[in-house]
C-alpha positions in Angstrom: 9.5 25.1 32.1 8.6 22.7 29.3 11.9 22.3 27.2 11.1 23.8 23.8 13.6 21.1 22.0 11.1 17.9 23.6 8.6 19.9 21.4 10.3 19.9 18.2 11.3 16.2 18.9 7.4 15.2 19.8 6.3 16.4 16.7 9.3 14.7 14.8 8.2 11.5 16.3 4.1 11.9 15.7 5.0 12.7 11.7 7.7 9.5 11.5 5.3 7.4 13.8 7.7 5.7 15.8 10.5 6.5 17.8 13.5 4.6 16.0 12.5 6.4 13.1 12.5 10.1 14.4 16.0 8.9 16.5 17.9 7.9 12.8 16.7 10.9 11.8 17.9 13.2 14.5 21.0 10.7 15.4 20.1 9.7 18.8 19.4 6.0 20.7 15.7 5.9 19.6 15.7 5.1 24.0 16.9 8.8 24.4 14.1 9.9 21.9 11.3 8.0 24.8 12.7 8.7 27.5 12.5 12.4 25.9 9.4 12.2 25.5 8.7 10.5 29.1 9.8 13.4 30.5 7.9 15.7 27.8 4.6 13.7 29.2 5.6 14.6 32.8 6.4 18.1 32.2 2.9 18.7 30.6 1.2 16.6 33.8 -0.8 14.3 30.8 -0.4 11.1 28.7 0.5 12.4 25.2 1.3 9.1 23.2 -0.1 5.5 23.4 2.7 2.5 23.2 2.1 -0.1 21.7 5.1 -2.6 20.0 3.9 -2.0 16.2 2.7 1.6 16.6 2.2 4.4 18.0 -1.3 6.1 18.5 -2.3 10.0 20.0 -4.1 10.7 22.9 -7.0 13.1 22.5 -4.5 15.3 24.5 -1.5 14.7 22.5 -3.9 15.4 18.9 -4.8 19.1 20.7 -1.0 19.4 21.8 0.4 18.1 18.4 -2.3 20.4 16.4 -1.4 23.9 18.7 2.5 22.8 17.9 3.1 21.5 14.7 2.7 24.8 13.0 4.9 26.7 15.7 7.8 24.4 15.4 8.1 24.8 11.3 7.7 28.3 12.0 11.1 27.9 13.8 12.8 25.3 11.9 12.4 27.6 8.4 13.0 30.8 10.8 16.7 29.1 11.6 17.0 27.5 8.5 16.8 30.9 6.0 19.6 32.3 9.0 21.5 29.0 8.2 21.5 28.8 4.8 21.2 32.1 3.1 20.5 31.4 -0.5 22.4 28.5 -0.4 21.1 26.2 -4.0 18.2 23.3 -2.9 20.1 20.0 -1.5 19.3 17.2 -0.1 17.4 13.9 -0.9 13.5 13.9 -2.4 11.4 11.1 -2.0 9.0 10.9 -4.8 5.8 8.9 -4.8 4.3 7.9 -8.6 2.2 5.3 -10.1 3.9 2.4 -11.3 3.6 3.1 -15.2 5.1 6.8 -14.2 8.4 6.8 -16.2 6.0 5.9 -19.2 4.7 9.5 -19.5 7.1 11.3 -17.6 10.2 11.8 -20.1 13.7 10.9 -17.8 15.2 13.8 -19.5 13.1 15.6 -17.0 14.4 14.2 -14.4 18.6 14.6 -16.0 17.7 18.1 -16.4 16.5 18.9 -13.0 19.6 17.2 -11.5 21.7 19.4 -13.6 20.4 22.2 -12.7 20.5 21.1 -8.6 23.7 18.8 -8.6 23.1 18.9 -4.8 19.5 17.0 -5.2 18.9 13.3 -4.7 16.2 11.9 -5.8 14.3 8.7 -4.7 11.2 7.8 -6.4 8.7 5.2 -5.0 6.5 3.3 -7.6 3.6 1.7 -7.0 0.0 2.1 -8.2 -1.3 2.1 -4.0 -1.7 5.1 -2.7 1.1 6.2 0.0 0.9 7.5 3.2 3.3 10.3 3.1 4.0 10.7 6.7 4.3 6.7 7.5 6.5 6.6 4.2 8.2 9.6 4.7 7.2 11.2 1.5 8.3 14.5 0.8 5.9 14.8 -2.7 3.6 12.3 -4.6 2.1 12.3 -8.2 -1.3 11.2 -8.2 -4.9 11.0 -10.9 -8.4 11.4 -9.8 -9.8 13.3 -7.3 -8.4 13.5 -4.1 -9.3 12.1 -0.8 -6.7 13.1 1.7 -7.2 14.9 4.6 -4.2 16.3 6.1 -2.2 17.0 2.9 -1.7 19.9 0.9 -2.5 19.2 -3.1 -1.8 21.4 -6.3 -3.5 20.7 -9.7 -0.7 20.2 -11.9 -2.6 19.3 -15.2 -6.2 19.7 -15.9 -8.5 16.1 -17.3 -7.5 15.4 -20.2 -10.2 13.5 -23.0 -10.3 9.7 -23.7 -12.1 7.8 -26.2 -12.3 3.8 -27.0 -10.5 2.1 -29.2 -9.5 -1.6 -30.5 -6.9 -3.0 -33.1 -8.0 -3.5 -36.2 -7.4 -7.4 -35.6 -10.3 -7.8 -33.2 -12.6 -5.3 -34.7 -12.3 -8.0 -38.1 -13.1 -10.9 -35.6 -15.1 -9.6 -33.3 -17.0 -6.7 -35.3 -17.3 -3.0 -34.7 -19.9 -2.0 -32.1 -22.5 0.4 -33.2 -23.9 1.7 -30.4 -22.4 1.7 -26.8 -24.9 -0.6 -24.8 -23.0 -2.9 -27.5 -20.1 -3.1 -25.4 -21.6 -5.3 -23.2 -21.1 -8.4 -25.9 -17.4 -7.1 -26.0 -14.5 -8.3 -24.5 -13.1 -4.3 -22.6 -10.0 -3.6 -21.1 -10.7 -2.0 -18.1 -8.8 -1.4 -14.9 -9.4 -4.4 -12.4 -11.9 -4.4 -9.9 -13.1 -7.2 -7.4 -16.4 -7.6 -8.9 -14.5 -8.5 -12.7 -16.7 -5.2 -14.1 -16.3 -1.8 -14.7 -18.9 0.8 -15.5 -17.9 3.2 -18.2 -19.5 6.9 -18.0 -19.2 8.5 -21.7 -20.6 11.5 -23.0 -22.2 10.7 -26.5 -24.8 12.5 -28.7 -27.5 12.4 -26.1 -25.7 13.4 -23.4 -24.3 11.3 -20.4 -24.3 7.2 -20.6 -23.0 4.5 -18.6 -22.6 1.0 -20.1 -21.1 -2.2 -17.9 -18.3 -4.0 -19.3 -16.4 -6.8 -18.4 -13.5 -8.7 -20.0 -11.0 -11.4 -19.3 -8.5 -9.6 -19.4 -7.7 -6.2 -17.0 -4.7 -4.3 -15.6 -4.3 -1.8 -12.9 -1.2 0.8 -15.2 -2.7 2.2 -18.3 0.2 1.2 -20.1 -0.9 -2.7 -19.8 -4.4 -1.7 -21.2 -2.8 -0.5 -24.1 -0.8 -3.0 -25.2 -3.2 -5.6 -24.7 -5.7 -3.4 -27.0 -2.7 -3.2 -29.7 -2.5 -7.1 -29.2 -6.2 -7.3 -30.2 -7.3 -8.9 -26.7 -10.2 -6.0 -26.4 -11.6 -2.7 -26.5 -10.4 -0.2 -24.1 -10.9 3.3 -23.1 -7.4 5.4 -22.9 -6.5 9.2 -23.2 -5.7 10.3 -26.6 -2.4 11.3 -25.9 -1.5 7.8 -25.0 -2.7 6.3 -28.0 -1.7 8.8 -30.7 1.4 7.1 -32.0 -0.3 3.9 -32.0 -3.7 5.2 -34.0 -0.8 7.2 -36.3 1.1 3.4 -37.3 -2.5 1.6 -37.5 -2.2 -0.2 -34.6 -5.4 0.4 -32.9 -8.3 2.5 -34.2 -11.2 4.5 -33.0 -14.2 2.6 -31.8 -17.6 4.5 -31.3 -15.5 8.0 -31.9 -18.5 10.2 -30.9 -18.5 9.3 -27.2 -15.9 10.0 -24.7 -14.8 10.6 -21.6 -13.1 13.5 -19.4 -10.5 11.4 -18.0 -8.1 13.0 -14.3 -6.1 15.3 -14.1 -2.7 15.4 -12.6 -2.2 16.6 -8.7 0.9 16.6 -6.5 0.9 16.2 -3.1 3.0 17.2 0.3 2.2 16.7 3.6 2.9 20.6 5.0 3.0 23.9 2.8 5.1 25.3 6.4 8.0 23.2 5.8 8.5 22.9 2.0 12.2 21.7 1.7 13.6 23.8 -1.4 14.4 21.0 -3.5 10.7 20.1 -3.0 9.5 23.6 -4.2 12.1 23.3 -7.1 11.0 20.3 -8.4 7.4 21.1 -8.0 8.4 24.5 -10.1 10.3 22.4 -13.2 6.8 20.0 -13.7 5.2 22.5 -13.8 7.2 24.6 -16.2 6.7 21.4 -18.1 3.3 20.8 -18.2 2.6 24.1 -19.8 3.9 22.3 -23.2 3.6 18.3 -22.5 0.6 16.1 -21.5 2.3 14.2 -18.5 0.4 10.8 -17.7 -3.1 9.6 -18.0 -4.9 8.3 -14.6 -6.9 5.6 -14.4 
């Protein structure tokens, strides 16, 4: 009989992708976790995982087996946990995936008054403007603009796309001159987010509908926040969300360029890798943003 505990530890292994990570997790020699699963492979009479000494990779028998189980397993593991913990308060550490300019929309009185409310909550948040891979990076939620392109993960809208418009500071619109119509940009210097080819093509809707214009500069970014500044220090023109820029258009910093087009920028999503096995802390935090949100634009995406 096939021993229902080499399961659970099979699938632990295929979502940590190795074996020394699923053993510090579970607190066992990462060579008891293989052999484990040795003897899982022989019990089933079929090769389930392919060894290699920087990954590991699933048969086409171990996907089926891992796709039939995963489910069944959480199905257990939340089973034994509600016996286990009763209405015990969310605990536990949350790994948080963001953009890098995150903390630069996201007020950190958020983040003091969620921990106040769940003293027993870590959190652990993981910046960086590449997108993770929640499983590999053991992610347990991530923040993310634009649309989405995962397969796999399980996404929630958390704020709908928000409008942007251009702008420049007052400085270079004296230097350079205002443009008057939008193929003008293209004798502008534009702050736009960097790409390989040193352009970016701006999609704005204007009196006539839909236009694109290409623009380049020598200057780019990859946070919004960088944009920005370098728009207030008169280096370009750039297209941002309104919320971003209010303060600055408020103290005459930069001002409206072309105010008739713009541009339905992304929306916020989050992301986890299973809705089965949502850790309560994860579902708690999820809850506050959103609570939030109802009242506060969060961050612009790119």
């Amino acid at each position: 009989m096939i021993d229902l505990n080499d399961v659970a530890l099979f699938v632990q292994v295929v979502r940590c992708g190795s074996f020394a990570e699923a053993a510090r997790r579970q607190g066992q020699p990462p060579n008891t976790v293989s052999r484990r699963i040795q003897h899982l492979e022989v019990q089933t009479g079929t090769r389930l995982l392919q060894r290699s000494t920087r990954k590991l990779t699933l048969t086409s028998a171990g996907q089926a087996f891992y796709a039939r189980c995963e489910g069944a397993v959480d199905g257990l593991v939340d089973a034994g946990q509600e016996l286990i913990t009763g209405g015990q308060e969310p605990s536990g550490l949350v790994r948080i995936a963001a953009p890098a300019d995150f903390f630069d929309f996201f007020p950190m009185a958020w983040v003091d008054e969620f921990l106040v409310m769940y003293p027993r909550v870590r959190l652990d948040f993981v910046l960086s403007d590449l997108k993770s891979d929640l499983i590999a990076d053991r992610i347990d939620l991530a923040f993310r603009g634009g649309p989405l392109t995962d397969s796999g993960y399980v996404a929630r809208q958390l704020a709908t796309p928000h409008s942007e418009g251009m702008l420049a500071s007052p400085a270079y619109l004296a230097a350079r001159g205002a443009p008057s119509t939008l193929q003008d940009l293209v004798h502008h210097e534009c702050l736009s987010f960097a790409h390989p080819s040193g352009h970016a093509t701006w999609r704005l809707t204007g009196p006539e509908g839909m236009e694109e214009v290409l623009v380049a500069g020598r200057v780019n970014g990859n946070t919004a926040q960088v944009l920005r500044k370098a728009a207030v220090a008169g280096l370009g023109i750039v297209l941002l969300p309104a919320e971003m820029t209010l303060a600055d258009v408020r103290a005459g910093l930069l001002v409206p360029v072309l105010p008739h087009y713009q541009r339905m920028g992304h929306g916020l999503n989050v992301l986890y890798p299973s809705r089965q096995h949502l850790p309560q802390a994860v579902s708690a935090l999820i809850t506050l943003v959103m609570e939030k949100l109802k009242t506060s634009p969060l961050m612009p995406g790119p």
